[in-house]
PQR file with spaces between the fields and no chain letter, atoms N, CA, C, O and H, PARSE charges and radii, in Angstrom:
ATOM       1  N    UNK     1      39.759  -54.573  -22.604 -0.4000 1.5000
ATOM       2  CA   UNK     1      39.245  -55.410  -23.686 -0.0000 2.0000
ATOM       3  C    UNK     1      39.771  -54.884  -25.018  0.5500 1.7000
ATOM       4  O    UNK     1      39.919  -53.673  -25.180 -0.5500 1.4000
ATOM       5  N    UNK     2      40.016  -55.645  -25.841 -0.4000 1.5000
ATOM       6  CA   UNK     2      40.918  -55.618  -27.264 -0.0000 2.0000
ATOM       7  C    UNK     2      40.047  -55.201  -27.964  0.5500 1.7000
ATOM       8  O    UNK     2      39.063  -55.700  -27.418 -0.5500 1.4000
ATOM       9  H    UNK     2      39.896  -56.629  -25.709  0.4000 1.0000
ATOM      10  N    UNK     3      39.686  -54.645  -28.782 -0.4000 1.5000
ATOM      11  CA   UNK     3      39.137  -53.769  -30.069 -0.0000 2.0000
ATOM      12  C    UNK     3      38.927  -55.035  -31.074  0.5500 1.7000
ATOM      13  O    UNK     3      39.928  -55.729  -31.256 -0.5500 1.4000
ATOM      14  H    UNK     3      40.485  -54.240  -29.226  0.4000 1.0000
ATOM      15  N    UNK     4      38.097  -55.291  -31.536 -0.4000 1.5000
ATOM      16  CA   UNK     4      37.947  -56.047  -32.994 -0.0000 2.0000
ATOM      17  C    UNK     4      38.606  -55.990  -33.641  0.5500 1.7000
ATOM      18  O    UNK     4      39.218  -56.957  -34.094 -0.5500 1.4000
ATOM      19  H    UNK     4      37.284  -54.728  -31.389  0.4000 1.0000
ATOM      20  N    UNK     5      38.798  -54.530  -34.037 -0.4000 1.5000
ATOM      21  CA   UNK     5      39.156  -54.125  -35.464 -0.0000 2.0000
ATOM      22  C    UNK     5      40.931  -54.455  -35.708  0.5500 1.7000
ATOM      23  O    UNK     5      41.466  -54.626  -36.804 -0.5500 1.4000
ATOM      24  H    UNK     5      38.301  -53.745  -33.669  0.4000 1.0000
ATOM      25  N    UNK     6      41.766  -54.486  -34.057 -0.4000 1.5000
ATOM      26  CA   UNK     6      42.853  -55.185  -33.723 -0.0000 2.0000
ATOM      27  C    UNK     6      43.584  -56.724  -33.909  0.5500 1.7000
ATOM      28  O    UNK     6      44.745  -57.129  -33.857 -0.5500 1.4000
ATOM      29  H    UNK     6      41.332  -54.347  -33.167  0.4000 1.0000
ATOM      30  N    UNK     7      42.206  -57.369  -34.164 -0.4000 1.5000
ATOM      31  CA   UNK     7      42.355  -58.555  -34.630 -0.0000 2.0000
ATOM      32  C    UNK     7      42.764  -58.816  -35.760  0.5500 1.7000
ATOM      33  O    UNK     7      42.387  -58.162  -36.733 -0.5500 1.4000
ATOM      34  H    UNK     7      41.263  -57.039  -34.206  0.4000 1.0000
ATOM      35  N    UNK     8      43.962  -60.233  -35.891 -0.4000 1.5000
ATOM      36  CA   UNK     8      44.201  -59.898  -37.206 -0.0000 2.0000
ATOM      37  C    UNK     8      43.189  -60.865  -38.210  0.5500 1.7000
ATOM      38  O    UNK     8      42.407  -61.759  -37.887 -0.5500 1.4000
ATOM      39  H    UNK     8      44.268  -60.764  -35.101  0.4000 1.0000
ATOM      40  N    UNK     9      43.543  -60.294  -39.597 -0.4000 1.5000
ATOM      41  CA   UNK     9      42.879  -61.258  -40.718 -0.0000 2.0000
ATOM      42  C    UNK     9      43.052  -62.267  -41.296  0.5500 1.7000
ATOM      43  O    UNK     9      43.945  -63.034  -40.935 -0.5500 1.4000
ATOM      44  H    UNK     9      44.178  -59.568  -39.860  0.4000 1.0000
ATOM      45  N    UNK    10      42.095  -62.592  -42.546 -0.4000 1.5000
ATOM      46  CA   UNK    10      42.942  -63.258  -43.029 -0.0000 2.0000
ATOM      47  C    UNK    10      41.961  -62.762  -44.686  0.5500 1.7000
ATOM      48  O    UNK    10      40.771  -62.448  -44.640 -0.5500 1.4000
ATOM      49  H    UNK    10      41.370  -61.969  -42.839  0.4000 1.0000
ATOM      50  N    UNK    11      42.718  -62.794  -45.914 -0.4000 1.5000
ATOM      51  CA   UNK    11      41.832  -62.626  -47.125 -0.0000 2.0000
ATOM      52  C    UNK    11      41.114  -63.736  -47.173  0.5500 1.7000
ATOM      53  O    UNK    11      41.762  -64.696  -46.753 -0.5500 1.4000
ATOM      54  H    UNK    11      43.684  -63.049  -45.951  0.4000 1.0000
ATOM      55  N    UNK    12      40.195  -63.960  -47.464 -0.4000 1.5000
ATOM      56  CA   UNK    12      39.502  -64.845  -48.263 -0.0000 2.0000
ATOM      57  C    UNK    12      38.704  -64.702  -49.800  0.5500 1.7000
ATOM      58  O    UNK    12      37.961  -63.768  -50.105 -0.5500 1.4000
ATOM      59  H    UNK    12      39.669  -63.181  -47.804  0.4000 1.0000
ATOM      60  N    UNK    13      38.965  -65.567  -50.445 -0.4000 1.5000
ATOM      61  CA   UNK    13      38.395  -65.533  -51.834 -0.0000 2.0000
ATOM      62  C    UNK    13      37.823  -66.499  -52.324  0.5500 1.7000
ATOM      63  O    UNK    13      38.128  -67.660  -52.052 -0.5500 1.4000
ATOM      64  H    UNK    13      39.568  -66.325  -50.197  0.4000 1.0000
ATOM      65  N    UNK    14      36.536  -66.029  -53.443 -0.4000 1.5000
ATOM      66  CA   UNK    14      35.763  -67.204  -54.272 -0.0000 2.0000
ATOM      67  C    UNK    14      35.695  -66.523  -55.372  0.5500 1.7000
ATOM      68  O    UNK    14      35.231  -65.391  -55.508 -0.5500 1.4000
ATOM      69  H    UNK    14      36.288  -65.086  -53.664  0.4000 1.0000
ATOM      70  N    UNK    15      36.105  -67.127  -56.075 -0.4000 1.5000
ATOM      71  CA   UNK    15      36.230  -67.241  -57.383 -0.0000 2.0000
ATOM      72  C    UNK    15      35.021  -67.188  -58.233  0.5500 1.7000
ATOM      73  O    UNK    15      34.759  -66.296  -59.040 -0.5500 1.4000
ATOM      74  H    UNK    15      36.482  -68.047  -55.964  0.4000 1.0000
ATOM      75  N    UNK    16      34.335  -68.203  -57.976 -0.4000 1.5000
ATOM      76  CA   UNK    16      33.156  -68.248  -57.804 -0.0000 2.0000
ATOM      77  C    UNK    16      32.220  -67.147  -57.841  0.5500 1.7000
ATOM      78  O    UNK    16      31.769  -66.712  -58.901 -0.5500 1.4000
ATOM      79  H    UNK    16      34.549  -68.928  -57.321  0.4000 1.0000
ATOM      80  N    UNK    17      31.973  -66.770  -56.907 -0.4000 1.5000
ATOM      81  CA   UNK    17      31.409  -65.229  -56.315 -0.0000 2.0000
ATOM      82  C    UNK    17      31.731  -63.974  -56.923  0.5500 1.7000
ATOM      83  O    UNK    17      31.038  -62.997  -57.209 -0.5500 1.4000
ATOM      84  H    UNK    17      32.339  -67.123  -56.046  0.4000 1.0000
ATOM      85  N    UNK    18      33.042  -64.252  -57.063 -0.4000 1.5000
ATOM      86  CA   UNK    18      33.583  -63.249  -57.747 -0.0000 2.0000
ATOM      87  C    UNK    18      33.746  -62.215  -56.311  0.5500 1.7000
ATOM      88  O    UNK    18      33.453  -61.056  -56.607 -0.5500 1.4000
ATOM      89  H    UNK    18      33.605  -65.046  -56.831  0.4000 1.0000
ATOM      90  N    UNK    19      34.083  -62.352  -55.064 -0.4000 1.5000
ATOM      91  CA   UNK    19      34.049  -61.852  -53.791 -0.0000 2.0000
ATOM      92  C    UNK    19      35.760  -62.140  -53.354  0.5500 1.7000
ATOM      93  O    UNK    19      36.420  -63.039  -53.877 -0.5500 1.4000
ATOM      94  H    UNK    19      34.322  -63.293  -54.823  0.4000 1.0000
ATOM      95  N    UNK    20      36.260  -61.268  -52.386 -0.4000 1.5000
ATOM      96  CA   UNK    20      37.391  -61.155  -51.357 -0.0000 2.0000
ATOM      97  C    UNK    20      36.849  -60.372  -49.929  0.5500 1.7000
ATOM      98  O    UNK    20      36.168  -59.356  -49.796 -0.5500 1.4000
ATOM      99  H    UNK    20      35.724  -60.539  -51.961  0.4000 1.0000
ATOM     100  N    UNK    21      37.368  -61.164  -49.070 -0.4000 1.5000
ATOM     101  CA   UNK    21      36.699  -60.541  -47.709 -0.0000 2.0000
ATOM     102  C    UNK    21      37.570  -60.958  -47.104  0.5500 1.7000
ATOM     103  O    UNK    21      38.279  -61.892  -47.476 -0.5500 1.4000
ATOM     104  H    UNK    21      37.921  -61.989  -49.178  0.4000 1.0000
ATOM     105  N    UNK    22      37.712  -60.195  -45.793 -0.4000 1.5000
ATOM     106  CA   UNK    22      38.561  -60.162  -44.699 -0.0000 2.0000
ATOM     107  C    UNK    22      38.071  -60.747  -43.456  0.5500 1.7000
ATOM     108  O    UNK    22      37.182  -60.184  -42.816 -0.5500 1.4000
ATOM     109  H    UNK    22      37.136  -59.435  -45.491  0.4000 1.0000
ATOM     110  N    UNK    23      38.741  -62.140  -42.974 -0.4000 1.5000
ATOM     111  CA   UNK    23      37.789  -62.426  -41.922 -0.0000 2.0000
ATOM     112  C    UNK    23      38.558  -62.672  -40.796  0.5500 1.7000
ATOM     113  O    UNK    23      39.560  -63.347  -41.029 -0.5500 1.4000
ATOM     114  H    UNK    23      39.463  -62.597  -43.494  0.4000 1.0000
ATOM     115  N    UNK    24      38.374  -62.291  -39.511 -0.4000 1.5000
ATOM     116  CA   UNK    24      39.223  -62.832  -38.456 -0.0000 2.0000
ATOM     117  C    UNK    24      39.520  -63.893  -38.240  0.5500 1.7000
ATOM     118  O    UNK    24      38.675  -64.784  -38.163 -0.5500 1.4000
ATOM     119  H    UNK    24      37.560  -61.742  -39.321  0.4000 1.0000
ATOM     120  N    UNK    25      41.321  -64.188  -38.015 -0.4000 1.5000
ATOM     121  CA   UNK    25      41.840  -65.435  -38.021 -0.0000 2.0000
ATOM     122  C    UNK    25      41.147  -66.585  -37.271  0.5500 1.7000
ATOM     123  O    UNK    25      41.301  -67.771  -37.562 -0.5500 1.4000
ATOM     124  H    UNK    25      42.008  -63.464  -38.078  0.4000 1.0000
ATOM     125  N    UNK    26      40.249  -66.051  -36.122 -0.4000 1.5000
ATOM     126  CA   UNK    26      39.944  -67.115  -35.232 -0.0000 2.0000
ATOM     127  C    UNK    26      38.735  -67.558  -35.940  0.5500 1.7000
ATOM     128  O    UNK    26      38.408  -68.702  -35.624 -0.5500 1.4000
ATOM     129  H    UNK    26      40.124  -65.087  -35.884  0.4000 1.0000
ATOM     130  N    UNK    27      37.921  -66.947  -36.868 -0.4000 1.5000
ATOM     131  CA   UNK    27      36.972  -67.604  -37.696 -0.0000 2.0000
ATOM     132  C    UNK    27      36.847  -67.950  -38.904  0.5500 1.7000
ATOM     133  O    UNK    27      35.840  -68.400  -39.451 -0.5500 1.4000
ATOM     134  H    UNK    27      38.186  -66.017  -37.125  0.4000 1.0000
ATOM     135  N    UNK    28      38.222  -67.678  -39.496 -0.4000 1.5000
ATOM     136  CA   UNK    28      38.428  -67.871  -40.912 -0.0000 2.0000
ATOM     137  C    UNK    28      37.612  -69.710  -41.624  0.5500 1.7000
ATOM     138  O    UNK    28      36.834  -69.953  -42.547 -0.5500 1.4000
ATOM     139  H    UNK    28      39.040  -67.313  -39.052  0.4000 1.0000
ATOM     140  N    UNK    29      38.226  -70.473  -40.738 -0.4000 1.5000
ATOM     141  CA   UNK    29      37.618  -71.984  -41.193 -0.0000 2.0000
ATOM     142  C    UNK    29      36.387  -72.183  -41.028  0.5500 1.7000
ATOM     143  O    UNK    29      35.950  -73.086  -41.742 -0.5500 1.4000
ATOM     144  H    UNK    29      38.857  -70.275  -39.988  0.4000 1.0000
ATOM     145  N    UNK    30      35.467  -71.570  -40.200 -0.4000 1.5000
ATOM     146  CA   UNK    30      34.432  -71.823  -39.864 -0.0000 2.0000
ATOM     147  C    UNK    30      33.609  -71.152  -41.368  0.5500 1.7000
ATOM     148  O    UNK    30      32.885  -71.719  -42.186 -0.5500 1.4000
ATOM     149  H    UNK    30      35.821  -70.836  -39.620  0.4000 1.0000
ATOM     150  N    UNK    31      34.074  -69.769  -41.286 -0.4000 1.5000
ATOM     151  CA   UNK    31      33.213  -68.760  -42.449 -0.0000 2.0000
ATOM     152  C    UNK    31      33.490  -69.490  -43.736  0.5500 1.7000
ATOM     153  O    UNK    31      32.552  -69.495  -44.532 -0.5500 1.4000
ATOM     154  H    UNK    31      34.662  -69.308  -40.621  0.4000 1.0000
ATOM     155  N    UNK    32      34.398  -69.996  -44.031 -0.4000 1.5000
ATOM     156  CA   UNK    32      34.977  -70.623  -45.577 -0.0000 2.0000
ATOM     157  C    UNK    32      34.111  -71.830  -45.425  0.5500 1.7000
ATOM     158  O    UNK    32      33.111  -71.599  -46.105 -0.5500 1.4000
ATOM     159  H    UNK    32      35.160  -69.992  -43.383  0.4000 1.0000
ATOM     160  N    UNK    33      33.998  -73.081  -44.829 -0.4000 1.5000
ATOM     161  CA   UNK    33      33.325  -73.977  -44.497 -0.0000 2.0000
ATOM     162  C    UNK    33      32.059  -73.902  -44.844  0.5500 1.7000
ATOM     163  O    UNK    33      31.742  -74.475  -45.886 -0.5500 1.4000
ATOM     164  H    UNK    33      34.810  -73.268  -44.277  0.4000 1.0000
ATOM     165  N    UNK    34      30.847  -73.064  -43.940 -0.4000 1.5000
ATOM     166  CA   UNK    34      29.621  -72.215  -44.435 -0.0000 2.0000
ATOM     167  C    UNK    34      29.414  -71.689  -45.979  0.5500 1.7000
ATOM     168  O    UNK    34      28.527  -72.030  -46.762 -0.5500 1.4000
ATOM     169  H    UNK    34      31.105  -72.599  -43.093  0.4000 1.0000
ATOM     170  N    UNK    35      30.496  -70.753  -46.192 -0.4000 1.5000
ATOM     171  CA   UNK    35      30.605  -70.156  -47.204 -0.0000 2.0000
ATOM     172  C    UNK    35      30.116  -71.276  -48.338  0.5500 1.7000
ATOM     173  O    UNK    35      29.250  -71.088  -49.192 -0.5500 1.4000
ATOM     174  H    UNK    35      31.217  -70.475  -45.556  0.4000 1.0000
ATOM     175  N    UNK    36      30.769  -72.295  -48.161 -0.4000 1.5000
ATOM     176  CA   UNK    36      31.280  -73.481  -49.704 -0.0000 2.0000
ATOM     177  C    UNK    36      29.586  -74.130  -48.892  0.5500 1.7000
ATOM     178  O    UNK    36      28.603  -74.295  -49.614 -0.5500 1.4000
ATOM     179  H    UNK    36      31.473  -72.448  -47.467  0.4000 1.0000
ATOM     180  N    UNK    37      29.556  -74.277  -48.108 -0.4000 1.5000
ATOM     181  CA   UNK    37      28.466  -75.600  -47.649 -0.0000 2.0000
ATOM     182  C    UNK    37      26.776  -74.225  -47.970  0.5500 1.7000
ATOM     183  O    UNK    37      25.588  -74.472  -47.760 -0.5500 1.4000
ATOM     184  H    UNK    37      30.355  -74.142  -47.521  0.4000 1.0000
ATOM     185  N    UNK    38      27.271  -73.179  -48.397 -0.4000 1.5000
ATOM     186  CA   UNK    38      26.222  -72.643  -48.115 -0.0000 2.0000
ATOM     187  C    UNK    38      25.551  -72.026  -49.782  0.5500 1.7000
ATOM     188  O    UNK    38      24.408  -71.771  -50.161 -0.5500 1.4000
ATOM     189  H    UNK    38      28.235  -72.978  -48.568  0.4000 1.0000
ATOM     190  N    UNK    39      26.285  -71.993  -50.147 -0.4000 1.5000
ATOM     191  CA   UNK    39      26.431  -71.367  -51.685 -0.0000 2.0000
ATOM     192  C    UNK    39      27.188  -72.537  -53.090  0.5500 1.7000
ATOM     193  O    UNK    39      26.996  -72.430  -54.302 -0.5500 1.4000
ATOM     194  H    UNK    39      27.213  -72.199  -49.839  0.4000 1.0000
ATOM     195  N    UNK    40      28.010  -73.538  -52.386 -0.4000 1.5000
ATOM     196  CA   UNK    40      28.189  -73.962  -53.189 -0.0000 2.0000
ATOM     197  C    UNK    40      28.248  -75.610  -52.878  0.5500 1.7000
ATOM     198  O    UNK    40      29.085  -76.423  -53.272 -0.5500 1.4000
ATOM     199  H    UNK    40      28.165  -73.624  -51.402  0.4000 1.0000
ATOM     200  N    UNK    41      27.379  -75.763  -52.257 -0.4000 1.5000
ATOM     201  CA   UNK    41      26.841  -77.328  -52.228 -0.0000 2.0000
ATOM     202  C    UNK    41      28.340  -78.081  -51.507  0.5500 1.7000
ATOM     203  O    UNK    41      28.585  -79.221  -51.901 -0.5500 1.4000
ATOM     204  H    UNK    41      26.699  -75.103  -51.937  0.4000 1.0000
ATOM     205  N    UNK    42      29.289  -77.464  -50.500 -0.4000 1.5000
ATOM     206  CA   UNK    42      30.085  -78.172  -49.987 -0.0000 2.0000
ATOM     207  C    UNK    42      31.465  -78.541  -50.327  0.5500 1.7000
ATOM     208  O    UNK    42      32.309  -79.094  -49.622 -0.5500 1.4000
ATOM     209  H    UNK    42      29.090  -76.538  -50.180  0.4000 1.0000
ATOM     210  N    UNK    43      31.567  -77.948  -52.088 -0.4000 1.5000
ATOM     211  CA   UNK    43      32.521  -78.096  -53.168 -0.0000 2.0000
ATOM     212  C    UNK    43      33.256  -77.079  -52.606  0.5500 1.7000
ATOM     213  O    UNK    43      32.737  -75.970  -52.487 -0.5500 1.4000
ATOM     214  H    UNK    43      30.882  -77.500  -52.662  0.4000 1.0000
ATOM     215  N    UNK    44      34.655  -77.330  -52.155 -0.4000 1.5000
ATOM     216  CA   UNK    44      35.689  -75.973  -52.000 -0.0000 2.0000
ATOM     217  C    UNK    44      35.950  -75.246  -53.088  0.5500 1.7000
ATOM     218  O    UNK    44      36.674  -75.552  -54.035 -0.5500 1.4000
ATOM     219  H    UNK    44      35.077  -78.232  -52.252  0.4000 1.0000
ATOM     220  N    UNK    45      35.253  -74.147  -52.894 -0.4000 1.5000
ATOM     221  CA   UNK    45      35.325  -73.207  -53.890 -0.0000 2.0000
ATOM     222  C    UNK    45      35.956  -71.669  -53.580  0.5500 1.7000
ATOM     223  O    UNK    45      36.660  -70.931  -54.270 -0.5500 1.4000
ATOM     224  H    UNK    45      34.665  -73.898  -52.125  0.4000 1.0000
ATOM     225  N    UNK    46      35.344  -71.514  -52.134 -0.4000 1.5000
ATOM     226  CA   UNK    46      36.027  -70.274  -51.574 -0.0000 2.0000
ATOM     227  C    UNK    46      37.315  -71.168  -50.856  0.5500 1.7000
ATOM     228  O    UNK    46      37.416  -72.373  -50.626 -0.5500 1.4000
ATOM     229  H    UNK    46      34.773  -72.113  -51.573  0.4000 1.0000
ATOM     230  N    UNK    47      38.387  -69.845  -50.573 -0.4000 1.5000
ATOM     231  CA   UNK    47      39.492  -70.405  -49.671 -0.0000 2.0000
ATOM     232  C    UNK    47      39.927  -69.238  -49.137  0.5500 1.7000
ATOM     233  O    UNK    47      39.432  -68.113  -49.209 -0.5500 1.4000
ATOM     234  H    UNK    47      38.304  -68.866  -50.760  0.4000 1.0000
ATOM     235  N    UNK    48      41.067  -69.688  -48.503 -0.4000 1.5000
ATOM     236  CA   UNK    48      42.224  -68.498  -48.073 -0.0000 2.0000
ATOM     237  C    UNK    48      42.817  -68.020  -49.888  0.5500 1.7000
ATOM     238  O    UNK    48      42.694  -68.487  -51.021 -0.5500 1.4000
ATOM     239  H    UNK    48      41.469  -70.601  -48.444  0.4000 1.0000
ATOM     240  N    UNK    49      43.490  -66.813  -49.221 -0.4000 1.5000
ATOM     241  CA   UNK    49      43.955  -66.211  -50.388 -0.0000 2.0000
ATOM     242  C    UNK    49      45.292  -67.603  -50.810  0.5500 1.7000
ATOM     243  O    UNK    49      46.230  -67.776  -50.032 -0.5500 1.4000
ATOM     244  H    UNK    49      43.590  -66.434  -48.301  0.4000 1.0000
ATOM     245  N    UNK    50      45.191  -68.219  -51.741 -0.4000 1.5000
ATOM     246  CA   UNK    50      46.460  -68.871  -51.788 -0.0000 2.0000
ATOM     247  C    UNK    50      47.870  -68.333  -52.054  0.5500 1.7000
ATOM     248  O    UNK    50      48.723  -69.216  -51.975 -0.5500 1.4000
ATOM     249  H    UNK    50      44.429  -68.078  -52.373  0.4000 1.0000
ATOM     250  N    UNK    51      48.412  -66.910  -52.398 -0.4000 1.5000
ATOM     251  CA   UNK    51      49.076  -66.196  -52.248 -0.0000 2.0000
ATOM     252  C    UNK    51      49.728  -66.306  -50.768  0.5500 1.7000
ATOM     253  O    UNK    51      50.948  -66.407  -50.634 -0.5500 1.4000
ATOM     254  H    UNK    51      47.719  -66.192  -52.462  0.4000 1.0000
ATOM     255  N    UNK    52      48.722  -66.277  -49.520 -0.4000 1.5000
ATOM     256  CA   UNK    52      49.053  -66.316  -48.328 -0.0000 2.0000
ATOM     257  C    UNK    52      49.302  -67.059  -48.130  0.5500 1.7000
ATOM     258  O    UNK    52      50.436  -67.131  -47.655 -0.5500 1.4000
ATOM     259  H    UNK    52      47.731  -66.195  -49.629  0.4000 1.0000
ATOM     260  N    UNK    53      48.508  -68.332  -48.291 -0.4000 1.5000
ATOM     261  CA   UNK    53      48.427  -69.545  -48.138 -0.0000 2.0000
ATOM     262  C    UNK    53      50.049  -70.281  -47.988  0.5500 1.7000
ATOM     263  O    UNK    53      50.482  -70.974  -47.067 -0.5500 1.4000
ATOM     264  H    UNK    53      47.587  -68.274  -48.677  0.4000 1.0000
ATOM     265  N    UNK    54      50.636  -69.897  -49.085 -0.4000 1.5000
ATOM     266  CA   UNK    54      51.431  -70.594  -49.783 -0.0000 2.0000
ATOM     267  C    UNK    54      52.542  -70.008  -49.126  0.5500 1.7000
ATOM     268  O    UNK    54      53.482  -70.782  -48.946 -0.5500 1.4000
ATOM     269  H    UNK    54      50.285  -69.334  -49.833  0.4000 1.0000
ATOM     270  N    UNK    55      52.710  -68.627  -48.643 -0.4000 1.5000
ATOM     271  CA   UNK    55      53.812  -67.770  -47.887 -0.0000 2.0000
ATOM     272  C    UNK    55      53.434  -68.555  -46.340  0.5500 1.7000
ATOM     273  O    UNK    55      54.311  -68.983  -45.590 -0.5500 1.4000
ATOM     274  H    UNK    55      51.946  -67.998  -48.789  0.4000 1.0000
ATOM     275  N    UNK    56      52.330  -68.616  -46.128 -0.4000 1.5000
ATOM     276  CA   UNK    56      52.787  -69.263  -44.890 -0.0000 2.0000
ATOM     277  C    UNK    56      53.212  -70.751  -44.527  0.5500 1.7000
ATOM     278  O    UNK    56      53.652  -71.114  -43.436 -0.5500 1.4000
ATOM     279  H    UNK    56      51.617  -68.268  -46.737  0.4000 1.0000
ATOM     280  N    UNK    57      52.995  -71.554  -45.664 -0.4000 1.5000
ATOM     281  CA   UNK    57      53.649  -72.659  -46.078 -0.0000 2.0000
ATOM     282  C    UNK    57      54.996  -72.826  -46.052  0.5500 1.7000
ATOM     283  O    UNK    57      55.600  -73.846  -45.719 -0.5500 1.4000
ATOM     284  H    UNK    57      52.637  -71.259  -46.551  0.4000 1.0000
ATOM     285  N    UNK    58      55.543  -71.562  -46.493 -0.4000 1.5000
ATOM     286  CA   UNK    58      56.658  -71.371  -46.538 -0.0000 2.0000
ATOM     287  C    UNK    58      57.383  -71.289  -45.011  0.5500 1.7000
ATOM     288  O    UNK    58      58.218  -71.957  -44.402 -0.5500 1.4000
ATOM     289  H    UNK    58      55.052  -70.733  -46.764  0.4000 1.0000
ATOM     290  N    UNK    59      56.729  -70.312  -44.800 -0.4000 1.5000
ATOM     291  CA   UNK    59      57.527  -70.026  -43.113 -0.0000 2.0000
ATOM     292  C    UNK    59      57.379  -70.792  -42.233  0.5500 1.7000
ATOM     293  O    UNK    59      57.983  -70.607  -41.176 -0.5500 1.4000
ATOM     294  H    UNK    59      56.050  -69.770  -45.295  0.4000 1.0000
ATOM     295  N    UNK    60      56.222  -72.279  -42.465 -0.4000 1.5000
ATOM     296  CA   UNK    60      56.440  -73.051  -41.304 -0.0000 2.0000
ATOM     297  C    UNK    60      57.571  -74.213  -42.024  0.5500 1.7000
ATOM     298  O    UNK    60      58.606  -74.505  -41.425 -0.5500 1.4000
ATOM     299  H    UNK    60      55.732  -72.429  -43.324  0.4000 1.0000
ATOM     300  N    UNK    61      57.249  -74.771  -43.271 -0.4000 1.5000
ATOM     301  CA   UNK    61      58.337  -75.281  -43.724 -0.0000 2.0000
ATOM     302  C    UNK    61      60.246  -74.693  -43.511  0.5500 1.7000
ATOM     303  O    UNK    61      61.221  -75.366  -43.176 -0.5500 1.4000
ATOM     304  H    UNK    61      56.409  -74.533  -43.758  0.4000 1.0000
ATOM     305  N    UNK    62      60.149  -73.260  -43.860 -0.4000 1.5000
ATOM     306  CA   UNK    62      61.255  -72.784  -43.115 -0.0000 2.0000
ATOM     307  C    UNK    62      61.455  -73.322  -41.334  0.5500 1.7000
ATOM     308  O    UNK    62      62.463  -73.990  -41.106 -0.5500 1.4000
ATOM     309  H    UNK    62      59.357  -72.713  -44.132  0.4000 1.0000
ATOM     310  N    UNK    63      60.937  -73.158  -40.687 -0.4000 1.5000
ATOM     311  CA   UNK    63      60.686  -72.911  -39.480 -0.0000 2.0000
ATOM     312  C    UNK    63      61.119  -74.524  -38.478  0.5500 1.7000
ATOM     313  O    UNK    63      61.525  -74.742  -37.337 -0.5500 1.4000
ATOM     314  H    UNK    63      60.117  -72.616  -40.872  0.4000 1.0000
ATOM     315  N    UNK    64      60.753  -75.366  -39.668 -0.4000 1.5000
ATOM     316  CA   UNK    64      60.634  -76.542  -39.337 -0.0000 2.0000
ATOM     317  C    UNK    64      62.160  -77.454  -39.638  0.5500 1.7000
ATOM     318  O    UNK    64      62.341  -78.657  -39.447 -0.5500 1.4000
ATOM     319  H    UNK    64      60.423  -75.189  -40.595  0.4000 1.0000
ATOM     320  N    UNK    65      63.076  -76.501  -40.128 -0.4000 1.5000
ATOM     321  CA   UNK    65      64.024  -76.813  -41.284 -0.0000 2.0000
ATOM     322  C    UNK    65      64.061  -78.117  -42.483  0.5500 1.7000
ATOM     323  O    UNK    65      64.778  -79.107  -42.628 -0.5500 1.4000
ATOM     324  H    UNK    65      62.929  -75.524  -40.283  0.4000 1.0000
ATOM     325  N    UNK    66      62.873  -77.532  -43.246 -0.4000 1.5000
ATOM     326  CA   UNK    66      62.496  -78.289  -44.405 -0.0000 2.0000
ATOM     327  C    UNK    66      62.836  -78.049  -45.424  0.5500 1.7000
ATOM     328  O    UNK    66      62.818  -78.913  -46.301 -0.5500 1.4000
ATOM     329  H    UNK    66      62.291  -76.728  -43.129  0.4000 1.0000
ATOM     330  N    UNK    67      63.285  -76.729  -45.664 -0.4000 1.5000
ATOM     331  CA   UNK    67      64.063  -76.177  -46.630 -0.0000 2.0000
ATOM     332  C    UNK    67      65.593  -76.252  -46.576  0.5500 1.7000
ATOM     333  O    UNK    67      66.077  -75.245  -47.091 -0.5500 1.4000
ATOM     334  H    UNK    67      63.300  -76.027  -44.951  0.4000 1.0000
ATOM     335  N    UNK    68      66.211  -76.829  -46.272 -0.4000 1.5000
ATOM     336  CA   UNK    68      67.775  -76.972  -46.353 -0.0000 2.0000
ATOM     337  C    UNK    68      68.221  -75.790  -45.359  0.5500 1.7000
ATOM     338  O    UNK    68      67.489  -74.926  -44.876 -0.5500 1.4000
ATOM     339  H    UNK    68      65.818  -77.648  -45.853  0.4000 1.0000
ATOM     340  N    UNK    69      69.933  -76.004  -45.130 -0.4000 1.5000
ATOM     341  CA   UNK    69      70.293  -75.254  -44.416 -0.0000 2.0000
ATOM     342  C    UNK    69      71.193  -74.381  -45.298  0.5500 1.7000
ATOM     343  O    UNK    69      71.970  -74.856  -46.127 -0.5500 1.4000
ATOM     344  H    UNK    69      70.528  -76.706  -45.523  0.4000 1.0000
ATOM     345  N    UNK    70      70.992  -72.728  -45.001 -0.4000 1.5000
ATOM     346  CA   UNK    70      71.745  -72.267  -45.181 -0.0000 2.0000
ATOM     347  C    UNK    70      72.742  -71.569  -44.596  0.5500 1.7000
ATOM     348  O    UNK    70      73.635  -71.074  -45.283 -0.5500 1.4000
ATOM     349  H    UNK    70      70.360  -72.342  -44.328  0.4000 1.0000
């Protein structure tokens, strides 16, 4: 059996809150979801780090060849 602590993350942040937390990938949507529906009336306020967000945007857009060929 795999260790928790092996699992990977993901940042999450609210702005809001003024909070960053680390939550496992397989529950990241669920906790952000709660998070906003729980503290902030449903309004997306917490998210993924968009830093990440946006890098992994990247690599499936790469991935997908959406970015041109080089």
């Amino acid at each position: 059996m795999a260790d928790e602590s092996d699992d990977p993350t993901v940042p999450v942040i609210c702005a809001e809150c003024e909070t960053e937390t680390d939550i496992s990938l397989d529950d990241v949507a669920e906790a952000v979801e709660r998070h906003n529906d729980r503290l902030h009336d449903g309004e997306q306020v917490a998210q993924v780090d968009p830093a990440l967000a946006d890098q992994v945007r990247d690599l499936v857009a790469e991935d997908l060849g959406l970015l041109g060929s080089e």
